[in-house]
PyMOL CGO cylinders between C-alpha atoms (Angstrom):
from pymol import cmd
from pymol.cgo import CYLINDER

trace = [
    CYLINDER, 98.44, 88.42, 135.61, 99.91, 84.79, 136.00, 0.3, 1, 1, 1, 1, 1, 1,
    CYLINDER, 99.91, 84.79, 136.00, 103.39, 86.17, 133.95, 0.3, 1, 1, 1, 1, 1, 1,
    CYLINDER, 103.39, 86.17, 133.95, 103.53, 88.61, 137.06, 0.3, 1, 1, 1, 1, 1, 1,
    CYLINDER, 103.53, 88.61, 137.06, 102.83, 85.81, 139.34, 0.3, 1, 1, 1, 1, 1, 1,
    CYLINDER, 102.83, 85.81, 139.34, 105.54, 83.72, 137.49, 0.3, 1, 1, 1, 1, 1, 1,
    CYLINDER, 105.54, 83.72, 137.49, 108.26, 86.88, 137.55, 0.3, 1, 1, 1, 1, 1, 1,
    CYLINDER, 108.26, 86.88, 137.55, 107.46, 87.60, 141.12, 0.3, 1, 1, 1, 1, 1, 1,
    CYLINDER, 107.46, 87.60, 141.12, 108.12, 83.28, 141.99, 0.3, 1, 1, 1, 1, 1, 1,
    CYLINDER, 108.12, 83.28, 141.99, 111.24, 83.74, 139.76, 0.3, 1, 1, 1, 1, 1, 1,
    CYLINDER, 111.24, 83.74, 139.76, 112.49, 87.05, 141.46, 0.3, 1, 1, 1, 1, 1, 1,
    CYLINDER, 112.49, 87.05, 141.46, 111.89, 85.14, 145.16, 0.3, 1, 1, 1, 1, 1, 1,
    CYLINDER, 111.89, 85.14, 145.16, 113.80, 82.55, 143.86, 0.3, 1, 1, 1, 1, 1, 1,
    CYLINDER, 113.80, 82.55, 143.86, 116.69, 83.75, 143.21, 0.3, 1, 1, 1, 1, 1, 1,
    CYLINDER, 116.69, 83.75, 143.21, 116.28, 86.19, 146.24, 0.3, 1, 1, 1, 1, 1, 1,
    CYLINDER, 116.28, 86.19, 146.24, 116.50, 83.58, 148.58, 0.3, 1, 1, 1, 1, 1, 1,
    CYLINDER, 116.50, 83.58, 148.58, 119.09, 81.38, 146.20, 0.3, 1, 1, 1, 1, 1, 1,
    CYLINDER, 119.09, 81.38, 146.20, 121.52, 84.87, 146.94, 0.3, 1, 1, 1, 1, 1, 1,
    CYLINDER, 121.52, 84.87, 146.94, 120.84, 85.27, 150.51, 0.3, 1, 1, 1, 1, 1, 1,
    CYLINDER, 120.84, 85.27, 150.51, 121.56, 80.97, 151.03, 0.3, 1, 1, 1, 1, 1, 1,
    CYLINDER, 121.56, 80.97, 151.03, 125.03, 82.42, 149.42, 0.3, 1, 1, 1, 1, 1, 1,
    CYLINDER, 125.03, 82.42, 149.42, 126.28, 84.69, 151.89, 0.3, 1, 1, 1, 1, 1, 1,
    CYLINDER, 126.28, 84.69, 151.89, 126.54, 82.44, 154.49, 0.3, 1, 1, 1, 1, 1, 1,
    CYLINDER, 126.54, 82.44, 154.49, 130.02, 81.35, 154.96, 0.3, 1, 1, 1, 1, 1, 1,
    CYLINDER, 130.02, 81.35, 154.96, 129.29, 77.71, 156.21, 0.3, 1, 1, 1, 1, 1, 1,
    CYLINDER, 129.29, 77.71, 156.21, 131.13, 75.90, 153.82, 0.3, 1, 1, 1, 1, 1, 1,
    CYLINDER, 131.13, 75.90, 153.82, 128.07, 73.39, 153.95, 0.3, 1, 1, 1, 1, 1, 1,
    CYLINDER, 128.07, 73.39, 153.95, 125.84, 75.20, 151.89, 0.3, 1, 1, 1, 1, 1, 1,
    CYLINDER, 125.84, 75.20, 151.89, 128.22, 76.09, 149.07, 0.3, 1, 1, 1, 1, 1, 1,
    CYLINDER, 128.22, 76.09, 149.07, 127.26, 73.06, 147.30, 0.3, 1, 1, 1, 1, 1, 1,
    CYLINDER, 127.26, 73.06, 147.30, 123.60, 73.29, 148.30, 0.3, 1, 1, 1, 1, 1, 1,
    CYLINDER, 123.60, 73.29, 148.30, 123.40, 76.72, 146.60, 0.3, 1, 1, 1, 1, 1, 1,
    CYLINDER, 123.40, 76.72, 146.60, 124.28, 75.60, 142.90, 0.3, 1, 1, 1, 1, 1, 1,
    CYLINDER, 124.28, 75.60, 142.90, 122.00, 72.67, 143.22, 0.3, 1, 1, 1, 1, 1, 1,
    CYLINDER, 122.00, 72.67, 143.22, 119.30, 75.46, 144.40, 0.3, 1, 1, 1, 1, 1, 1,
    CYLINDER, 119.30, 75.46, 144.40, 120.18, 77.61, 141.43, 0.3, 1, 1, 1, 1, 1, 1,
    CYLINDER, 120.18, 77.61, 141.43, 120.19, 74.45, 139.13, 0.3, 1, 1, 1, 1, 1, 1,
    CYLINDER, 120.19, 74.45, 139.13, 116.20, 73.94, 140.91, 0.3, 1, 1, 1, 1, 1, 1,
    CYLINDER, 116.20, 73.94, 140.91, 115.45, 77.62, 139.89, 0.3, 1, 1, 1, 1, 1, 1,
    CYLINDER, 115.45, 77.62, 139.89, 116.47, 77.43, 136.68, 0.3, 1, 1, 1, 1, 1, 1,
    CYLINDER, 116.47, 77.43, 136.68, 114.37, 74.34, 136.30, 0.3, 1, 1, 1, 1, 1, 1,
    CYLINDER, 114.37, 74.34, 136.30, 111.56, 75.64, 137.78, 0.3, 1, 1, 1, 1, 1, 1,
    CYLINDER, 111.56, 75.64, 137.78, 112.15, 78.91, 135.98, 0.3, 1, 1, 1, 1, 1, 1,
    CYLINDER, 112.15, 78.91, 135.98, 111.81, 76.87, 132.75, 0.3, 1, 1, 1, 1, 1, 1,
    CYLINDER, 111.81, 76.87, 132.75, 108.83, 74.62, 133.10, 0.3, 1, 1, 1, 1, 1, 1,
    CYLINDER, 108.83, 74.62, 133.10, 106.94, 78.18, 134.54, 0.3, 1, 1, 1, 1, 1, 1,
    CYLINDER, 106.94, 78.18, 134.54, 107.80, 79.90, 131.60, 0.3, 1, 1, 1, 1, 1, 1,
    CYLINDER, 107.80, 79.90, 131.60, 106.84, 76.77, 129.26, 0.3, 1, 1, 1, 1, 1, 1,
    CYLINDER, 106.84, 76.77, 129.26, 103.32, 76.44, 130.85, 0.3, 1, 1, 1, 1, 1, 1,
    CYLINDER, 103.32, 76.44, 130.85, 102.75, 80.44, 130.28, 0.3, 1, 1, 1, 1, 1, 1,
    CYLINDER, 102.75, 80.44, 130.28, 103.59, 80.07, 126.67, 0.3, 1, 1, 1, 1, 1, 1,
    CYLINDER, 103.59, 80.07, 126.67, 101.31, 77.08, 126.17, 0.3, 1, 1, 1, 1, 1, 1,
    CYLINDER, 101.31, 77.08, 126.17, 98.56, 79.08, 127.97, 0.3, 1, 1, 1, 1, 1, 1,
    CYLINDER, 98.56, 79.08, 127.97, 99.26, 82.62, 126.20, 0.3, 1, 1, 1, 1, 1, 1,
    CYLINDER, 99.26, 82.62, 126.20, 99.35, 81.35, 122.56, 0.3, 1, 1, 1, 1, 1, 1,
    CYLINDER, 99.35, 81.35, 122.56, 96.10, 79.89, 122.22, 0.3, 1, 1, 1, 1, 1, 1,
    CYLINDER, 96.10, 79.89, 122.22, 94.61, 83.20, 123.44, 0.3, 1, 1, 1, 1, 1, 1,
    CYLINDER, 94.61, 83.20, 123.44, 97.09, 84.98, 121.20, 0.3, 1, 1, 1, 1, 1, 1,
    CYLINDER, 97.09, 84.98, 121.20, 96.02, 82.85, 118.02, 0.3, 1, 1, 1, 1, 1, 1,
    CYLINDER, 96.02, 82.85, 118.02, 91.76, 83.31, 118.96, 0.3, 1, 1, 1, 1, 1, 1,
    CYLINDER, 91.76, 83.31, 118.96, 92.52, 87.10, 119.50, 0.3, 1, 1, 1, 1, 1, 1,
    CYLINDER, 92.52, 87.10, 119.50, 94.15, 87.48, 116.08, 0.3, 1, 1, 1, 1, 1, 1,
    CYLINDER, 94.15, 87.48, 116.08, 91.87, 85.69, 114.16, 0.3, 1, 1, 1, 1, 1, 1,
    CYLINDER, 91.87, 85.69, 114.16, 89.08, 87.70, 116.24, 0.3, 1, 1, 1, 1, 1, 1,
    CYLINDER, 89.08, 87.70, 116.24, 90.65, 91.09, 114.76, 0.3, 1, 1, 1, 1, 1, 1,
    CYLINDER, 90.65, 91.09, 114.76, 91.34, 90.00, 111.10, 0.3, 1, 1, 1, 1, 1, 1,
    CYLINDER, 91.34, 90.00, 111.10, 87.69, 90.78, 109.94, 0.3, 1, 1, 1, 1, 1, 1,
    CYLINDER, 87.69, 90.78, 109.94, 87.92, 94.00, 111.28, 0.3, 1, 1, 1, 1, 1, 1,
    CYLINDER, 87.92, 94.00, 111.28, 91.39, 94.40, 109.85, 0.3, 1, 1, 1, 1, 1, 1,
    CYLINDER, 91.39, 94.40, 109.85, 90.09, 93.82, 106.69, 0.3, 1, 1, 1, 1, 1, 1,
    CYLINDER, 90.09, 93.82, 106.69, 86.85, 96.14, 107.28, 0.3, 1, 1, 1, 1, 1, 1,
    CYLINDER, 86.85, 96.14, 107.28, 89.23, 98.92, 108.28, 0.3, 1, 1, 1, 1, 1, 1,
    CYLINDER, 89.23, 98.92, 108.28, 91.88, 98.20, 104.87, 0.3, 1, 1, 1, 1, 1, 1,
    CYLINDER, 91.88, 98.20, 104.87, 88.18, 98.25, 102.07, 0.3, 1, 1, 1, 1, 1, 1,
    CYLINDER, 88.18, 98.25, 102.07, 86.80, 101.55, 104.23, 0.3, 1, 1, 1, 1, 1, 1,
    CYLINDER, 86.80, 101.55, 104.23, 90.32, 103.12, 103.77, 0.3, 1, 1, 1, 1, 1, 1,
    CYLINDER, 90.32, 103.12, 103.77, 90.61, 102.44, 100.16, 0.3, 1, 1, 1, 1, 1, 1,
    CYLINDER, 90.61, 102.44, 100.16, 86.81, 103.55, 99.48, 0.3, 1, 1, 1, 1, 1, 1,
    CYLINDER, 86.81, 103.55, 99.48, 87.33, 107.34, 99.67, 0.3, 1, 1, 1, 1, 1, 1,
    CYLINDER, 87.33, 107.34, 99.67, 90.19, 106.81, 98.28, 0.3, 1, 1, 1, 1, 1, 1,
    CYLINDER, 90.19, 106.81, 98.28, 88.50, 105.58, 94.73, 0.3, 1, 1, 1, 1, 1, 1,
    CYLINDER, 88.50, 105.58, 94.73, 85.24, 107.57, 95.26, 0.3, 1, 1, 1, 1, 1, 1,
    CYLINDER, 85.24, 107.57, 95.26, 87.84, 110.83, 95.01, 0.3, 1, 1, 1, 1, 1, 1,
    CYLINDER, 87.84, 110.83, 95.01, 89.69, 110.01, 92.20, 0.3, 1, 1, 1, 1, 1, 1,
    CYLINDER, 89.69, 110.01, 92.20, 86.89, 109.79, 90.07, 0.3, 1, 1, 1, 1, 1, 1,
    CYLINDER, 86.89, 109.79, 90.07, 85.75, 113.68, 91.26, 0.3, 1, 1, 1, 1, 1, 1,
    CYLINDER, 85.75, 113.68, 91.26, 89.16, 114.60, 91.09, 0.3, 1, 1, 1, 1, 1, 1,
    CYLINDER, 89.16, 114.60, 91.09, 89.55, 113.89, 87.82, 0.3, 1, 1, 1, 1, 1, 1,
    CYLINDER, 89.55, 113.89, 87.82, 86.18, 115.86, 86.72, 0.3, 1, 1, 1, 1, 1, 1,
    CYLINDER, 86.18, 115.86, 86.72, 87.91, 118.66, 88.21, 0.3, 1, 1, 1, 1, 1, 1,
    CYLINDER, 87.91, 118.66, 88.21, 91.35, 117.88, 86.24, 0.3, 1, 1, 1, 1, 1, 1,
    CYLINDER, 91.35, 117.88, 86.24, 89.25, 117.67, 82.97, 0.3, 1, 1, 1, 1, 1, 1,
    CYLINDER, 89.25, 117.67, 82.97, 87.47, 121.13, 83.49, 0.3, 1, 1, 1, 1, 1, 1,
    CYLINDER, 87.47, 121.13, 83.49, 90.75, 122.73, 84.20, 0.3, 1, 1, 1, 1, 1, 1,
    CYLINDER, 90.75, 122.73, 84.20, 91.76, 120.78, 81.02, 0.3, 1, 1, 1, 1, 1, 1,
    CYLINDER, 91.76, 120.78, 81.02, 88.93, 122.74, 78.94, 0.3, 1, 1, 1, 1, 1, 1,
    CYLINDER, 88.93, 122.74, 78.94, 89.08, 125.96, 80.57, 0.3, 1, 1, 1, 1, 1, 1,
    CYLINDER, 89.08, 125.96, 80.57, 92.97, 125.93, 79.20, 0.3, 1, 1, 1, 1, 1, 1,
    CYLINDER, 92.97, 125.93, 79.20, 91.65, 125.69, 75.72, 0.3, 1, 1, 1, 1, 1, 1,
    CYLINDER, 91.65, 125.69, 75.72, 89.15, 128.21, 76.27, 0.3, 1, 1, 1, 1, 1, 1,
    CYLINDER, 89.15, 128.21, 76.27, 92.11, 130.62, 77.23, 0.3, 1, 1, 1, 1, 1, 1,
    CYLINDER, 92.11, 130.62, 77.23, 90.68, 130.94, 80.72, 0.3, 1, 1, 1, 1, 1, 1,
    CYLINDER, 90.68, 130.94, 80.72, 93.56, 129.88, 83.22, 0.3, 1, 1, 1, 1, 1, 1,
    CYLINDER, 93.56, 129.88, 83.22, 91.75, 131.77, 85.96, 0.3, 1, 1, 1, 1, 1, 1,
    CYLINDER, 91.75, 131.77, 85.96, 88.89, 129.52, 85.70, 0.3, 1, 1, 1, 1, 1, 1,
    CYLINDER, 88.89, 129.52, 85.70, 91.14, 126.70, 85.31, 0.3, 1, 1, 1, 1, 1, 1,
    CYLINDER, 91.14, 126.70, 85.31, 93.23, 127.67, 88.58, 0.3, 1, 1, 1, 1, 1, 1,
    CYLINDER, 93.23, 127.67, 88.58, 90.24, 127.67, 89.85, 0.3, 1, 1, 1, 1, 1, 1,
    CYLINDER, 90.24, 127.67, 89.85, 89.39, 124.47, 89.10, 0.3, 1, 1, 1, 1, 1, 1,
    CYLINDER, 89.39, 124.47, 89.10, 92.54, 122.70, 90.36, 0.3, 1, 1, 1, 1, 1, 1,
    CYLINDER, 92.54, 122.70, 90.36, 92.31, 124.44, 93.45, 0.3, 1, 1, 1, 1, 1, 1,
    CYLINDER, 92.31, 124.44, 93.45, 89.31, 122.55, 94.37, 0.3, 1, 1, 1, 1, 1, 1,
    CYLINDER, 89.31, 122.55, 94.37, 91.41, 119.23, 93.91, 0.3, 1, 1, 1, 1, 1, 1,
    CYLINDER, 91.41, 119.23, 93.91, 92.92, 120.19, 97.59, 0.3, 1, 1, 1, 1, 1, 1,
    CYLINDER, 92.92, 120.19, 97.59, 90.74, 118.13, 99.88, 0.3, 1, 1, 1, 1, 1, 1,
    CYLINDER, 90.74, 118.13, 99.88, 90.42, 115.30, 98.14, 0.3, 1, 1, 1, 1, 1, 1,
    CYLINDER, 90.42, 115.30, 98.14, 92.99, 112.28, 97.89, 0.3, 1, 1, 1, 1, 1, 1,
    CYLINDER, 92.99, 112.28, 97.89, 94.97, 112.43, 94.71, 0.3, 1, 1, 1, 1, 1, 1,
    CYLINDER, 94.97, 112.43, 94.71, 96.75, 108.87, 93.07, 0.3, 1, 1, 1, 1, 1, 1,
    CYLINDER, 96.75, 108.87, 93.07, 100.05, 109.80, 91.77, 0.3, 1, 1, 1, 1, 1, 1,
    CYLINDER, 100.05, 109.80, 91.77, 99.81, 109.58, 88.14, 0.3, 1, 1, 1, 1, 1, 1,
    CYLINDER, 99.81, 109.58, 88.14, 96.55, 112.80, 88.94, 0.3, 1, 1, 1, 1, 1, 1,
    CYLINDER, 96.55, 112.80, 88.94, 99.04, 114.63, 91.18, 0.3, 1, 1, 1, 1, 1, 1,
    CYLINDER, 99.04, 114.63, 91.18, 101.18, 114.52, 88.65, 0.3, 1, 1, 1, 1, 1, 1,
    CYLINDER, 101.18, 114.52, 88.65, 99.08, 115.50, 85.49, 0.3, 1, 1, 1, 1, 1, 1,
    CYLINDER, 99.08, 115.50, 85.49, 97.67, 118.04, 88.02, 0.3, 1, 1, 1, 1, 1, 1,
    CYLINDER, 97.67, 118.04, 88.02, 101.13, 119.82, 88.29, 0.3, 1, 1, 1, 1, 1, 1,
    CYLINDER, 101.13, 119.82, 88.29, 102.26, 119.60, 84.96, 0.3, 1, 1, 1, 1, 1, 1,
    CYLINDER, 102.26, 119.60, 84.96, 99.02, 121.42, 84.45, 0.3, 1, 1, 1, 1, 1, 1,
    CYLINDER, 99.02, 121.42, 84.45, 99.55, 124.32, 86.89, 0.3, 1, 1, 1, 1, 1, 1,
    CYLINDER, 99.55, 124.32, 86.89, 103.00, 124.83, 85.02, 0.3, 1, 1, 1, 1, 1, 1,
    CYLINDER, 103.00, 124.83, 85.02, 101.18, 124.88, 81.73, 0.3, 1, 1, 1, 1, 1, 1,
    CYLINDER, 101.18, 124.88, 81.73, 98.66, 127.63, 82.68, 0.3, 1, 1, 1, 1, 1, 1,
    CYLINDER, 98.66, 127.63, 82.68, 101.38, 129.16, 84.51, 0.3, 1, 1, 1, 1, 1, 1,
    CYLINDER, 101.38, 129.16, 84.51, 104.01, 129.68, 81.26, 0.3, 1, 1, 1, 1, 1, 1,
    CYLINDER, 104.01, 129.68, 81.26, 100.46, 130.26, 79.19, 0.3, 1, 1, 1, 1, 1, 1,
    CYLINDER, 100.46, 130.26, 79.19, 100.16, 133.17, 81.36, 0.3, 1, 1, 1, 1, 1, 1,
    CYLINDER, 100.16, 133.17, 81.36, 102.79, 134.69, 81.82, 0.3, 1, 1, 1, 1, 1, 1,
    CYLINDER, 102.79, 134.69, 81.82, 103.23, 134.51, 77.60, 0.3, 1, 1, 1, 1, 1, 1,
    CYLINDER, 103.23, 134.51, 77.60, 100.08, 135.86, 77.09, 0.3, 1, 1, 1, 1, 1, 1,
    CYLINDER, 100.08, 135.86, 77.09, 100.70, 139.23, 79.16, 0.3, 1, 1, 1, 1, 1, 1,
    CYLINDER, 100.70, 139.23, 79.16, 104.25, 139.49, 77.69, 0.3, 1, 1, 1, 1, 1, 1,
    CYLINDER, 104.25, 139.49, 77.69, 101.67, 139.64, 74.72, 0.3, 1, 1, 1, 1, 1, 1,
    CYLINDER, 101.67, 139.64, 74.72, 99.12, 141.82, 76.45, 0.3, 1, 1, 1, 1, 1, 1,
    CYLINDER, 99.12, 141.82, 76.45, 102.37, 144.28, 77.38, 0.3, 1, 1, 1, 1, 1, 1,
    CYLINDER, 102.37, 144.28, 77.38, 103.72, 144.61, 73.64, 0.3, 1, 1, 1, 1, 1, 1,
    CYLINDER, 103.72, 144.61, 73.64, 100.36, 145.11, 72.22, 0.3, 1, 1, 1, 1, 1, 1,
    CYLINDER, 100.36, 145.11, 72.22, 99.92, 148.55, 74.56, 0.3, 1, 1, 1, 1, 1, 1,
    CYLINDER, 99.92, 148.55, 74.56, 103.37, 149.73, 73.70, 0.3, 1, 1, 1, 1, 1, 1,
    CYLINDER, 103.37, 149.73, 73.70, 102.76, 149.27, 69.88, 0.3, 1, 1, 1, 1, 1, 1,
    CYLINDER, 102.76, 149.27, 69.88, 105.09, 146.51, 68.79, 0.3, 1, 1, 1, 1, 1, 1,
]
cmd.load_cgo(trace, "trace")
């Protein structure tokens, strides 16, 4: 409110600093830079006393939001690490389900990682696991194929 108080002052200013400029009596030509020169002082000390005001309040509102900062940061993070833990329960069933030769079961099992927040080094393990079961797959019916045609 008082920096559009201040703007509106500054804006009147220089309003009435242009219109003292138009006139062509040659007796205000050097009245108008020593206006201008009483602007820009005034202009100053305005803008000065706004700062001095504004960064106290600035400095009490930012220490009033770093608690919640930090609040918002630990209740981020949480489901975050509660997942990963799940996550990787699901990762280790698919894991057995591969040695028990049942990739269904263990598609199945990976596709219930989707909702749930992965770190990088599960994504990854959980993609090099699809492409396992994946290649096992497709092996095992090239097996399935040349069992039925007798080879």
């Amino acid at each position: 409110m008082k920096i559009k108080t201040l703007g509106a002052g500054i804006a009147g200013c220089l309003l009435i600093t242009a219109l003292n400029g138009c006139d062509n009596n040659k007796s205000t030509t050097t009245e108008v830079p020593k206006a201008a020169d009483s602007t820009a002082a005034s202009a100053k000390q305005a803008t000065e006393t706004a700062t001095k005001e504004v960064k106290p309040a600035a400095e009490t509102a930012a220490q009033a939001v770093q608690p919640a900062v930090a609040k918002a940061a630990d209740t981020v993070s949480q489901p975050a690490a509660a997942a990963s833990p799940q996550a990787q329960g699901f990762i280790d069933k698919a894991k057995s389900f591969v040695a028990e030769k049942k990739y269904q079961d263990a598609l199945n099992s990976l596709g219930e990682l989707k909702n749930l927040k992965l770190t990088a080094e599960q994504q990854k393990m959980v993609d090099d696991l699809k492409a396992q079961i994946q290649k096992l797959m497709s092996s095992d019916a090239g097996k399935g194929i040349g069992n039925l045609l007798g080879k």
